[in-house]
mmCIF file of the N, C-alpha and C atoms, coordinates in Angstrom:
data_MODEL
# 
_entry.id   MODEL 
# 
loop_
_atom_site.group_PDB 
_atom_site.id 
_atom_site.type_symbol 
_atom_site.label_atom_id 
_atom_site.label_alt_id 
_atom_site.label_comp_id 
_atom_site.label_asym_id 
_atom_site.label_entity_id 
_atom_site.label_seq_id 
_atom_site.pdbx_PDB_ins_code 
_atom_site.Cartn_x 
_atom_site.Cartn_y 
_atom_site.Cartn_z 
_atom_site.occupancy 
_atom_site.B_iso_or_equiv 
_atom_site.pdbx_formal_charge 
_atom_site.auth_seq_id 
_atom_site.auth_comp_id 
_atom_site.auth_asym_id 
_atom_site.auth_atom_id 
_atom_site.pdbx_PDB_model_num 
ATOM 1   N N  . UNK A 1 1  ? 8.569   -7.000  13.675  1.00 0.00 ? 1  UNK A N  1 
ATOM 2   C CA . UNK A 1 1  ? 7.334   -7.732  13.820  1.00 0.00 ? 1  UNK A CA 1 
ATOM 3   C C  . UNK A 1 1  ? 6.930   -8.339  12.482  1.00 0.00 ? 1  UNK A C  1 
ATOM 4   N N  . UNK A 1 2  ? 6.610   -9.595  13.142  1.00 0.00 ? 2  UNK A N  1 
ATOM 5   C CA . UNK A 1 2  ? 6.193   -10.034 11.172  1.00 0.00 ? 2  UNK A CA 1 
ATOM 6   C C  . UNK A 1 2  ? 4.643   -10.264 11.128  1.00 0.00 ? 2  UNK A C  1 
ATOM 7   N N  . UNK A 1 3  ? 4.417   -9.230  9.753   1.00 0.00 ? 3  UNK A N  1 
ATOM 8   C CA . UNK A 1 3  ? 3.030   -8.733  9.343   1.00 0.00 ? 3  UNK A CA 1 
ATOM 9   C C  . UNK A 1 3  ? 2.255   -10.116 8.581   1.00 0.00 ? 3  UNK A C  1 
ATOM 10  N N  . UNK A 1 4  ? 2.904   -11.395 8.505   1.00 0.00 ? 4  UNK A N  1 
ATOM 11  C CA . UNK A 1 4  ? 2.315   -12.263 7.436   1.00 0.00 ? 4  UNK A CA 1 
ATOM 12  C C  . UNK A 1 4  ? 1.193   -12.905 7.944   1.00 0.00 ? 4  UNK A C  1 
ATOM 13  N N  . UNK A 1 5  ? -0.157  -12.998 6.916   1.00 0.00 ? 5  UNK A N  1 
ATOM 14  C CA . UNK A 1 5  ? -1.069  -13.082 7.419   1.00 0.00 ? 5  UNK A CA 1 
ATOM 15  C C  . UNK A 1 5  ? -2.188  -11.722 7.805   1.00 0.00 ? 5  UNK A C  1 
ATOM 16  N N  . UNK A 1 6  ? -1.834  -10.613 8.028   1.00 0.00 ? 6  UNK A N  1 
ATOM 17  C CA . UNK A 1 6  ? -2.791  -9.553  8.466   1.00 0.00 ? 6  UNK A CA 1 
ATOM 18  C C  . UNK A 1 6  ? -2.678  -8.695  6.875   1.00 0.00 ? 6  UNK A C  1 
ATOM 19  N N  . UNK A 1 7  ? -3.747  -8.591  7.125   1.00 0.00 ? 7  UNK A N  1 
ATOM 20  C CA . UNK A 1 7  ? -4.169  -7.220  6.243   1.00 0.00 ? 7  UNK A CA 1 
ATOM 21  C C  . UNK A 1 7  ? -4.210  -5.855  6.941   1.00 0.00 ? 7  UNK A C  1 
ATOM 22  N N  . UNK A 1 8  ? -3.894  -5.152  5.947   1.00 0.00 ? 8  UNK A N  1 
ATOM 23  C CA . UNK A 1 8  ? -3.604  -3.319  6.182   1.00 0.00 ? 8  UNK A CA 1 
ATOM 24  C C  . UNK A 1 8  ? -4.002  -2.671  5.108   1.00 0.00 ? 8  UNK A C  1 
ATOM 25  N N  . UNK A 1 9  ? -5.052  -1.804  6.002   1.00 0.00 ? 9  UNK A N  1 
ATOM 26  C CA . UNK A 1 9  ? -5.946  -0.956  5.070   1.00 0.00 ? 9  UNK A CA 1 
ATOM 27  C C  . UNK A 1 9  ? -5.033  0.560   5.174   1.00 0.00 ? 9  UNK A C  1 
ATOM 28  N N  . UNK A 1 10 ? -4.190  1.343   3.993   1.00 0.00 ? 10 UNK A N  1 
ATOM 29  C CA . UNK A 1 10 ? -2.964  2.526   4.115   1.00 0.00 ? 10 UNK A CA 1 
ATOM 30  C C  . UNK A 1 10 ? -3.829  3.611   3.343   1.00 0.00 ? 10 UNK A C  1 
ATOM 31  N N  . UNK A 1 11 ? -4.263  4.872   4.183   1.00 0.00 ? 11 UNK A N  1 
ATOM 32  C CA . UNK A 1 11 ? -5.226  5.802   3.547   1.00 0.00 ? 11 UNK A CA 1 
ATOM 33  C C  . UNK A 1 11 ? -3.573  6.934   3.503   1.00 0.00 ? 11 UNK A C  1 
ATOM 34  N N  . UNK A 1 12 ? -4.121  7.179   2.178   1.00 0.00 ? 12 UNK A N  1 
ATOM 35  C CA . UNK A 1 12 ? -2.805  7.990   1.655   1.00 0.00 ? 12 UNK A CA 1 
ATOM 36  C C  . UNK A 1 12 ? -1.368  7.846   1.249   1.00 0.00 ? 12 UNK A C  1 
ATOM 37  N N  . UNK A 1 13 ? -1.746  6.232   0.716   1.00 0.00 ? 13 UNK A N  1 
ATOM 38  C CA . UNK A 1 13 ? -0.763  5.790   0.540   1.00 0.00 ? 13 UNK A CA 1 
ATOM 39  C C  . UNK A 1 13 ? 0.026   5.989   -0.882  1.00 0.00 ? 13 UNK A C  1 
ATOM 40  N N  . UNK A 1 14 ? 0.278   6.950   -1.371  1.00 0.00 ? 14 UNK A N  1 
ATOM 41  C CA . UNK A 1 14 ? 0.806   7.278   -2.712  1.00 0.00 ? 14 UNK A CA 1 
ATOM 42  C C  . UNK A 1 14 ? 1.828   8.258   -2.399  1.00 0.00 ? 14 UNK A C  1 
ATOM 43  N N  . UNK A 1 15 ? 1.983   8.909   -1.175  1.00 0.00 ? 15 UNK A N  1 
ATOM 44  C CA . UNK A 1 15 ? 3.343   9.571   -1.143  1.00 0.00 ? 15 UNK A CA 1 
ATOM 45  C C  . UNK A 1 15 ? 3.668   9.782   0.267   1.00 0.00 ? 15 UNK A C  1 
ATOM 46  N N  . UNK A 1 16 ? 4.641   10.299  0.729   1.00 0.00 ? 16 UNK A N  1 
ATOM 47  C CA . UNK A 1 16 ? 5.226   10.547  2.023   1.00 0.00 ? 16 UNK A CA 1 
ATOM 48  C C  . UNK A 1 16 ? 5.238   9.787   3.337   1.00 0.00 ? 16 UNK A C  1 
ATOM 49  N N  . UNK A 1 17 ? 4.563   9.502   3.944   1.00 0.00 ? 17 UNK A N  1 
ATOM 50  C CA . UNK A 1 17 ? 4.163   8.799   4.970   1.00 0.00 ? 17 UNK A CA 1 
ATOM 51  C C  . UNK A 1 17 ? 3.320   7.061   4.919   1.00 0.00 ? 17 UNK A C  1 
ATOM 52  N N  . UNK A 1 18 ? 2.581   7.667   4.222   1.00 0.00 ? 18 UNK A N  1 
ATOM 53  C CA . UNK A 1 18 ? 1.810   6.366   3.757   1.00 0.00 ? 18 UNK A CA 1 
ATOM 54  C C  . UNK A 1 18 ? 2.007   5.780   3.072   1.00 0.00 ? 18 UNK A C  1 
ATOM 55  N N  . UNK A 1 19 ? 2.932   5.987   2.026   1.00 0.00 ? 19 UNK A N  1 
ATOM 56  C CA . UNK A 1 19 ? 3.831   5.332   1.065   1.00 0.00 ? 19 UNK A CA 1 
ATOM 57  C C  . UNK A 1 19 ? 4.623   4.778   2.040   1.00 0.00 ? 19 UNK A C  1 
ATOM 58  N N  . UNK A 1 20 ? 5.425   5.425   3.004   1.00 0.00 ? 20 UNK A N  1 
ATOM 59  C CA . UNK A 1 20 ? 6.364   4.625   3.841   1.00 0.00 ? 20 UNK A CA 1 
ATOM 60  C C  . UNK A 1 20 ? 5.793   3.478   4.778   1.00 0.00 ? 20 UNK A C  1 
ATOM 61  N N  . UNK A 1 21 ? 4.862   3.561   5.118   1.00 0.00 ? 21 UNK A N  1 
ATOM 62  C CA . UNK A 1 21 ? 3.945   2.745   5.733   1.00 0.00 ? 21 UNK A CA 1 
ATOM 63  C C  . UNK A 1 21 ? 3.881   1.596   5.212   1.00 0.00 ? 21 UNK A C  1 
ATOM 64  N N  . UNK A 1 22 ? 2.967   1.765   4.288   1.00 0.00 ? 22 UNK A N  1 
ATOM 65  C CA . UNK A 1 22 ? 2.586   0.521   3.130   1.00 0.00 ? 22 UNK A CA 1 
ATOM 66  C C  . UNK A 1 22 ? 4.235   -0.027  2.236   1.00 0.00 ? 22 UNK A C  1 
ATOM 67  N N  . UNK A 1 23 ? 5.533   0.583   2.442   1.00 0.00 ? 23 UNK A N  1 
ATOM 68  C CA . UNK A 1 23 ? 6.438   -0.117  1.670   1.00 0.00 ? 23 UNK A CA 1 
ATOM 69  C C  . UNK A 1 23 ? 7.152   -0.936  3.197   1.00 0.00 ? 23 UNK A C  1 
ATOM 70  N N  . UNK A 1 24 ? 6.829   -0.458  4.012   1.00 0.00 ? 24 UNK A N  1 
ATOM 71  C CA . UNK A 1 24 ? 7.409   -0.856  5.916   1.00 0.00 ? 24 UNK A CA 1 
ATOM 72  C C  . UNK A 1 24 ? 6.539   -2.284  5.744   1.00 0.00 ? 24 UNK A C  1 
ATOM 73  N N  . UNK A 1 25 ? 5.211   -2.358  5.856   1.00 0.00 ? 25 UNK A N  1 
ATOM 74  C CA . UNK A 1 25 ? 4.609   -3.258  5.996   1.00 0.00 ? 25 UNK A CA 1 
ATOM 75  C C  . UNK A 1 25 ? 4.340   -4.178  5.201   1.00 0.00 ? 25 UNK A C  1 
ATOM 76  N N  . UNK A 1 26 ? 4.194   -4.024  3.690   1.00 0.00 ? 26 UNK A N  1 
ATOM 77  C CA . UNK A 1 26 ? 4.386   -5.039  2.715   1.00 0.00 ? 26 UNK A CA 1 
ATOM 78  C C  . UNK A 1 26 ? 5.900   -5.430  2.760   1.00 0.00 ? 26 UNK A C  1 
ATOM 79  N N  . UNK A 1 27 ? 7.005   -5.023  3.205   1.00 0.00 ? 27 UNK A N  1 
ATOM 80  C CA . UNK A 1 27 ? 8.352   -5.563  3.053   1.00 0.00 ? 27 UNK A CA 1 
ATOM 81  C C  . UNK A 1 27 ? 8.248   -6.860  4.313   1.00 0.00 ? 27 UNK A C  1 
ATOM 82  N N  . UNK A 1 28 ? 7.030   -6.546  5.663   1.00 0.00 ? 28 UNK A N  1 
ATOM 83  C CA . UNK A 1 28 ? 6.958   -7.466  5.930   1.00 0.00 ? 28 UNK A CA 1 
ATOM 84  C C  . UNK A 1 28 ? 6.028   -8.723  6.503   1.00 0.00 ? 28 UNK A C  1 
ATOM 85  N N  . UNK A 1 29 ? 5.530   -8.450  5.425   1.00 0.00 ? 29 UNK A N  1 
ATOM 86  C CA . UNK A 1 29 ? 4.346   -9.532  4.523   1.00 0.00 ? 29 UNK A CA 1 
ATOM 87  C C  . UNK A 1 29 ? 3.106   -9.440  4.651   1.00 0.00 ? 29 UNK A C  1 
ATOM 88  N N  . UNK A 1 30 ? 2.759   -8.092  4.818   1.00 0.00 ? 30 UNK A N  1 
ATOM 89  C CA . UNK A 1 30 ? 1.344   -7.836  5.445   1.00 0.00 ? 30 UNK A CA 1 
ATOM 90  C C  . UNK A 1 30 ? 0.569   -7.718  3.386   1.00 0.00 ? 30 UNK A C  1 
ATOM 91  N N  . UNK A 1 31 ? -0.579  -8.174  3.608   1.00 0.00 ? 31 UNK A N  1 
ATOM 92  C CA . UNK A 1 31 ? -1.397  -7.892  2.619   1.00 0.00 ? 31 UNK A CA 1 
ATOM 93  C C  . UNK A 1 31 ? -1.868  -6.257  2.625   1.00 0.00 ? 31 UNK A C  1 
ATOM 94  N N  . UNK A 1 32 ? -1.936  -5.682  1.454   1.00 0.00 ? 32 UNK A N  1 
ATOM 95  C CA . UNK A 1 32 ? -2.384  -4.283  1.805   1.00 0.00 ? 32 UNK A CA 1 
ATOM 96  C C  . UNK A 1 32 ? -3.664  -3.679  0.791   1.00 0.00 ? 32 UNK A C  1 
ATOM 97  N N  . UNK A 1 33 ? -4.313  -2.898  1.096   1.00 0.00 ? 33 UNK A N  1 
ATOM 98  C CA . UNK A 1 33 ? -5.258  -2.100  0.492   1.00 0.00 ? 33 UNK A CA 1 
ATOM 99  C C  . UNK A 1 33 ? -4.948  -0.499  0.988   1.00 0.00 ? 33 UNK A C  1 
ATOM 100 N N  . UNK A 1 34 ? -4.231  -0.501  -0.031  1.00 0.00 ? 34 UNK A N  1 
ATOM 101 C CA . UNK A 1 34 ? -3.886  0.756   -0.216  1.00 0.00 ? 34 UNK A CA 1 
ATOM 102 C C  . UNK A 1 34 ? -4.682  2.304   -1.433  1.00 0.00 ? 34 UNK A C  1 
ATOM 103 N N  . UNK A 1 35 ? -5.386  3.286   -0.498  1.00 0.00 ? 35 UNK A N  1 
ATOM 104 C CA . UNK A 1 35 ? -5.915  4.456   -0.957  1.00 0.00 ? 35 UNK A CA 1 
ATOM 105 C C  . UNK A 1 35 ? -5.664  5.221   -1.255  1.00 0.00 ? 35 UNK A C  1 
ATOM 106 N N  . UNK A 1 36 ? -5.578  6.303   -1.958  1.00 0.00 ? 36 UNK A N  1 
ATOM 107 C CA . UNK A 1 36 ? -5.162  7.346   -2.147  1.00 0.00 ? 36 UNK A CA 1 
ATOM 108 C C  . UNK A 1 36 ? -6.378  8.128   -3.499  1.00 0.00 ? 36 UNK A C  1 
ATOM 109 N N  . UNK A 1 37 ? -6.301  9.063   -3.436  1.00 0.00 ? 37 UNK A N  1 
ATOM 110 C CA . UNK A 1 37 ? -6.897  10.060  -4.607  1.00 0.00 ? 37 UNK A CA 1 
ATOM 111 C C  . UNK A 1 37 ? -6.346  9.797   -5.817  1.00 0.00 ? 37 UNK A C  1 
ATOM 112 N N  . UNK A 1 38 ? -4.800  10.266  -5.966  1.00 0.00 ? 38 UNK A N  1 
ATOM 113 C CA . UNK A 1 38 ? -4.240  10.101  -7.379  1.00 0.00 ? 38 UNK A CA 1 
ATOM 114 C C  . UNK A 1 38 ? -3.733  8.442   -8.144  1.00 0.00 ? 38 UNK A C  1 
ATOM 115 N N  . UNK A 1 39 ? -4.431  8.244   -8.892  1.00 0.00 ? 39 UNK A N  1 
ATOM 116 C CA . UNK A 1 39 ? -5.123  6.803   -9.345  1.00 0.00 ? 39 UNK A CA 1 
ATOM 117 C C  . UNK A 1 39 ? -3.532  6.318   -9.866  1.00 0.00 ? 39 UNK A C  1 
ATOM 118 N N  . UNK A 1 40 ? -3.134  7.179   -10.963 1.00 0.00 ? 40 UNK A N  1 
ATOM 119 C CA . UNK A 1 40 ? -1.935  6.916   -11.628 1.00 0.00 ? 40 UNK A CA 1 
ATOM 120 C C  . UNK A 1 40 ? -1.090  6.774   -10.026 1.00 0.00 ? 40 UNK A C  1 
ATOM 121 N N  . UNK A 1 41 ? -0.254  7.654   -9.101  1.00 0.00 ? 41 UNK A N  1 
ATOM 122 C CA . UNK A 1 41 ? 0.776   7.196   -8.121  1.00 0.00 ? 41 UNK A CA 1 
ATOM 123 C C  . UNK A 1 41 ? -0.003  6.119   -7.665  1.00 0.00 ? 41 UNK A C  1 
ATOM 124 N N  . UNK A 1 42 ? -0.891  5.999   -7.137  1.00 0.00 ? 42 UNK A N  1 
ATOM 125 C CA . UNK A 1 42 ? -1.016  5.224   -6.457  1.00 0.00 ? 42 UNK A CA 1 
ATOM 126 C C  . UNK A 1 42 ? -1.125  3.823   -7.036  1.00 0.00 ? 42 UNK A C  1 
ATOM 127 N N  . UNK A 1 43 ? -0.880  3.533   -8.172  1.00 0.00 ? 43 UNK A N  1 
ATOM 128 C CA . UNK A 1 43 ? -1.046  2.382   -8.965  1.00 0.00 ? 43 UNK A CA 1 
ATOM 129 C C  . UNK A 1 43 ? 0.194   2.047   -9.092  1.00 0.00 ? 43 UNK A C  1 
ATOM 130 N N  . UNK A 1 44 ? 1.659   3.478   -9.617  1.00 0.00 ? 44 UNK A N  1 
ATOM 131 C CA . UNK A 1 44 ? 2.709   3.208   -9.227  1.00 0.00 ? 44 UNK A CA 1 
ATOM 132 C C  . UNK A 1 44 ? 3.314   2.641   -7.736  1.00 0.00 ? 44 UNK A C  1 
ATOM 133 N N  . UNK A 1 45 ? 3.134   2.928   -6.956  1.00 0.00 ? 45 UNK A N  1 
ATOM 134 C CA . UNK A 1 45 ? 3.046   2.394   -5.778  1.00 0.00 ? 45 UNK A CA 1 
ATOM 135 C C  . UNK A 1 45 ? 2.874   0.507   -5.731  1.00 0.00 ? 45 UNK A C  1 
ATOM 136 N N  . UNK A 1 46 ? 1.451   0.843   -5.886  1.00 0.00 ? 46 UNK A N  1 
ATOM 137 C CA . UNK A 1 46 ? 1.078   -0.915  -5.675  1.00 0.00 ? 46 UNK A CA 1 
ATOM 138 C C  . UNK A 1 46 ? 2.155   -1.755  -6.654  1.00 0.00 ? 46 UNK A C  1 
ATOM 139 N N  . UNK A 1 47 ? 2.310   -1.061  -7.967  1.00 0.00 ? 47 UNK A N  1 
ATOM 140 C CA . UNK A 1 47 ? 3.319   -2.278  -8.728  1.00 0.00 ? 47 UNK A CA 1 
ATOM 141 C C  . UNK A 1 47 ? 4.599   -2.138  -8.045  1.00 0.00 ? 47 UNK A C  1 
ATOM 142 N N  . UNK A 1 48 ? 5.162   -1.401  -7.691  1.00 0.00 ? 48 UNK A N  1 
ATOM 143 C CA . UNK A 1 48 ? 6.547   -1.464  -6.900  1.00 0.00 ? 48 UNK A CA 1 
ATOM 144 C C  . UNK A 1 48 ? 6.153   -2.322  -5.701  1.00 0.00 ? 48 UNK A C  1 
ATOM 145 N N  . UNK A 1 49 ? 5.512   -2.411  -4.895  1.00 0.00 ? 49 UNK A N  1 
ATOM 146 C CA . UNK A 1 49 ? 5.543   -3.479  -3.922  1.00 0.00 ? 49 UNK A CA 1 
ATOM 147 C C  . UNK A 1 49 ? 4.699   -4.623  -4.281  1.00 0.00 ? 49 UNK A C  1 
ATOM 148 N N  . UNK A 1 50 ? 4.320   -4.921  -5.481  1.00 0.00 ? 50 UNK A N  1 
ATOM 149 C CA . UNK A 1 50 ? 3.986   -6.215  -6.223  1.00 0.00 ? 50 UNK A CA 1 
ATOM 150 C C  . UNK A 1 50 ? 5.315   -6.662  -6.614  1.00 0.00 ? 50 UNK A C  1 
ATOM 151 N N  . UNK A 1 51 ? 6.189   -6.142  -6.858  1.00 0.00 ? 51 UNK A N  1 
ATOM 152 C CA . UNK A 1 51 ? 7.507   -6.435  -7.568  1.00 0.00 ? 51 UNK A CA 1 
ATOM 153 C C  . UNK A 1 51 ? 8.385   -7.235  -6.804  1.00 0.00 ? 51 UNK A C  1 
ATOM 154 N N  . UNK A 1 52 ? 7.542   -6.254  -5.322  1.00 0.00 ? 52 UNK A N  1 
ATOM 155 C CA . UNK A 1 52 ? 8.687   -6.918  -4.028  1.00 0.00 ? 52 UNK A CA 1 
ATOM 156 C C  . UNK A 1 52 ? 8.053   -7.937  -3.410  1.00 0.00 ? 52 UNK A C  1 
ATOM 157 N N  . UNK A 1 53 ? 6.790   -8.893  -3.774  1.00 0.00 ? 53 UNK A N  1 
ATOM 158 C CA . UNK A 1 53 ? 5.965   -9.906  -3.492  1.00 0.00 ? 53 UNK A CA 1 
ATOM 159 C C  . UNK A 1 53 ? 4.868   -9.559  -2.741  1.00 0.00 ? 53 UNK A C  1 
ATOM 160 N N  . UNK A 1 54 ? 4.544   -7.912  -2.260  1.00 0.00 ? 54 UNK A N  1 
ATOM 161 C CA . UNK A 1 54 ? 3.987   -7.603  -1.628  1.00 0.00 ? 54 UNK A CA 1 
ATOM 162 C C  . UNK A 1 54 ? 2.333   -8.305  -2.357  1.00 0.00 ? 54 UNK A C  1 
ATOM 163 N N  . UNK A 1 55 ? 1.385   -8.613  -1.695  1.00 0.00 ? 55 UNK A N  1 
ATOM 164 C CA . UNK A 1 55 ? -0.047  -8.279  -2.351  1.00 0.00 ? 55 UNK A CA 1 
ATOM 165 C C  . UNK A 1 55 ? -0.576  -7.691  -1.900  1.00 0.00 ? 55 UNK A C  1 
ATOM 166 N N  . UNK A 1 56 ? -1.153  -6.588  -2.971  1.00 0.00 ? 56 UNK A N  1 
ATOM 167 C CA . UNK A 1 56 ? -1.664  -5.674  -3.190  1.00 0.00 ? 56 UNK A CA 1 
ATOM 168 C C  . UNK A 1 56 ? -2.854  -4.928  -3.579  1.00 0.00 ? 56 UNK A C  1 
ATOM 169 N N  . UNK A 1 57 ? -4.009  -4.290  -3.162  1.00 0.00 ? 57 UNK A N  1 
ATOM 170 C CA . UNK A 1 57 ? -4.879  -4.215  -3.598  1.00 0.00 ? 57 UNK A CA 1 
ATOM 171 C C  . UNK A 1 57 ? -5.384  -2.500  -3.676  1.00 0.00 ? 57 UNK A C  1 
ATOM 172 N N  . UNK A 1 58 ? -5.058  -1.542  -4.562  1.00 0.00 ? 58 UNK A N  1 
ATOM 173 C CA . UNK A 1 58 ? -4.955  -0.404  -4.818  1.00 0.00 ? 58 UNK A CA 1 
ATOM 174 C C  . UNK A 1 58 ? -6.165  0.057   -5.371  1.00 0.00 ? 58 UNK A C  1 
ATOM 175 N N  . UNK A 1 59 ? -7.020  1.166   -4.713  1.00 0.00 ? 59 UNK A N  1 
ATOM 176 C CA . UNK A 1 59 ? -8.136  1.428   -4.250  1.00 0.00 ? 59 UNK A CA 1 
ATOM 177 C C  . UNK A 1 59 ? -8.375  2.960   -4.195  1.00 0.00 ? 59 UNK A C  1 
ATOM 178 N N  . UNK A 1 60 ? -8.377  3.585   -5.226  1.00 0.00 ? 60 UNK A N  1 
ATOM 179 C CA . UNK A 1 60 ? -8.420  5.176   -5.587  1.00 0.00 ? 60 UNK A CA 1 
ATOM 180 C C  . UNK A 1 60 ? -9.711  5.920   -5.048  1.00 0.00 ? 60 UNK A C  1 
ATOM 181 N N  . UNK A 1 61 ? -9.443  6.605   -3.958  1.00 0.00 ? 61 UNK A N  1 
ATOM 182 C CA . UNK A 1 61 ? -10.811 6.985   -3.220  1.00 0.00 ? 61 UNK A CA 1 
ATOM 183 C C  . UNK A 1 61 ? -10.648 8.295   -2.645  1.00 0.00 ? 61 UNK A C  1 
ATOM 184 N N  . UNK A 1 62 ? -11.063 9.221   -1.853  1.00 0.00 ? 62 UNK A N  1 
ATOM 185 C CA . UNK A 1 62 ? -10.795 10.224  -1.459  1.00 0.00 ? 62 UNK A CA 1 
ATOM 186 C C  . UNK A 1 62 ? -11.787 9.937   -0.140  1.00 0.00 ? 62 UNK A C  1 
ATOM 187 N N  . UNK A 1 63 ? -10.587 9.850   1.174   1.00 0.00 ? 63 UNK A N  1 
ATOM 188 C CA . UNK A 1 63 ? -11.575 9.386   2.376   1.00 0.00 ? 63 UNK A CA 1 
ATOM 189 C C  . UNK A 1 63 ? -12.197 10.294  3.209   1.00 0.00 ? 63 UNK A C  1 
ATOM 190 N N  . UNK A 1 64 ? -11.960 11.597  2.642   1.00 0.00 ? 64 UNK A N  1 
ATOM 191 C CA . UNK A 1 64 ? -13.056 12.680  3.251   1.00 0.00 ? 64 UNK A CA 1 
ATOM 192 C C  . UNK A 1 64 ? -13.954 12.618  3.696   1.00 0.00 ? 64 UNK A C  1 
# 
């Protein structure tokens, strides 16, 4: 399915699942806002799929 054009909001996106999510869906072309608690991964994150043209908008929050 091609994501280009939609935005995706990825809560927990700095490791396991939501990392896979947000690298699934920016590979195909979805804009993302991606959350997570830990500021540093999750910043790693966003530049690896900036790298891959993804855009990115990385958003350190705890959605409790």
């Amino acid at each position: 399915m091609d994501w280009t054009g939609r935005t995706v909001v990825v809560t927990g996106a700095s490791t396991g699942i939501g990392r896979a999510i947000a690298e699934t869906l920016g590979s195909r072309g979805a804009s993302l806002a991606l959350c997570a608690r830990d500021a540093a991964k999750l910043e790693a994150v966003a530049g690896a799929l900036r790298r891959g043209a993804a855009r990115v908008l990385a958003l350190p929050c705890d959605v409790r």
